[in-house]
C-alpha positions as CSV (number, residue, x, y, z in Angstrom):
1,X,0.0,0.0,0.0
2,X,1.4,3.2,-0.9
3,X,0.0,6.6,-0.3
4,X,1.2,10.3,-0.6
5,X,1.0,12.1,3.0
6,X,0.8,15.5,0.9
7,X,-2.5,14.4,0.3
8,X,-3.4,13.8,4.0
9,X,-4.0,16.9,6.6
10,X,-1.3,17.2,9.2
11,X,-1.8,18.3,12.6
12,X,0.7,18.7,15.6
13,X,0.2,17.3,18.5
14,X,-0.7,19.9,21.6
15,X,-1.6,19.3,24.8
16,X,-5.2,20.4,24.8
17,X,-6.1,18.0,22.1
18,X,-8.4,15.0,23.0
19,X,-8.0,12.4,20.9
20,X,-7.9,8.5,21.3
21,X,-5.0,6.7,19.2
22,X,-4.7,2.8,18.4
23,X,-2.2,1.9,15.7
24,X,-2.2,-2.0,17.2
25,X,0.7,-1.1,18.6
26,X,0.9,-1.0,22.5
27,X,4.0,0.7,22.9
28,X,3.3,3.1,20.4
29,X,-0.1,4.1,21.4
30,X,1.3,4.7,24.9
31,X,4.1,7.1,23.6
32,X,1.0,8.9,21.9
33,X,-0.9,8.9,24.7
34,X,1.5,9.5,27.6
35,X,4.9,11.0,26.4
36,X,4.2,12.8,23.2
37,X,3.3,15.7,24.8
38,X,6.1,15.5,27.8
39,X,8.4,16.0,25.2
40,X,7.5,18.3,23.5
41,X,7.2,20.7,26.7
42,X,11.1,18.9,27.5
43,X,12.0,20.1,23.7
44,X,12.7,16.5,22.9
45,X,10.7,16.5,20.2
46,X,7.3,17.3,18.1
47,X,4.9,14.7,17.5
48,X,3.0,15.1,14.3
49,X,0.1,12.5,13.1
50,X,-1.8,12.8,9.7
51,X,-5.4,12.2,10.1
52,X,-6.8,9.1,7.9
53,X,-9.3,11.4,6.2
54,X,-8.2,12.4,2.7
55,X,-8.2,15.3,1.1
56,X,-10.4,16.0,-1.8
57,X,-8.8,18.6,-4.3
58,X,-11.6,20.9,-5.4
């Protein structure tokens, strides 16, 4: 499966976003969850996700 994330919204990550997250992953979905936003605010990093909905040119 291939796909081109230019044509997928991007969002960063911020703490007062509610969201849930499962990628099937449990390790992953806890970094979402728990640390993403930790280290962001510790300048370890930014977490960005793309949101499965695509976008339609118009």
């Amino acid at each position: 499966m291939s796909f081109d994330l230019l044509d997928y919204p991007w969002k960063q990550l911020e703490a007062s976003d509610k969201y849930s997250f499962d990628c099937g992953d449990p390790d992953l979905n806890e970094f979402f969850v728990k640390d993403a936003i930790p280290h962001k605010k510790q300048l370890i990093g930014v977490t960005y996700f793309f949101i499965k909905t695509k976008i339609h040119a118009q």
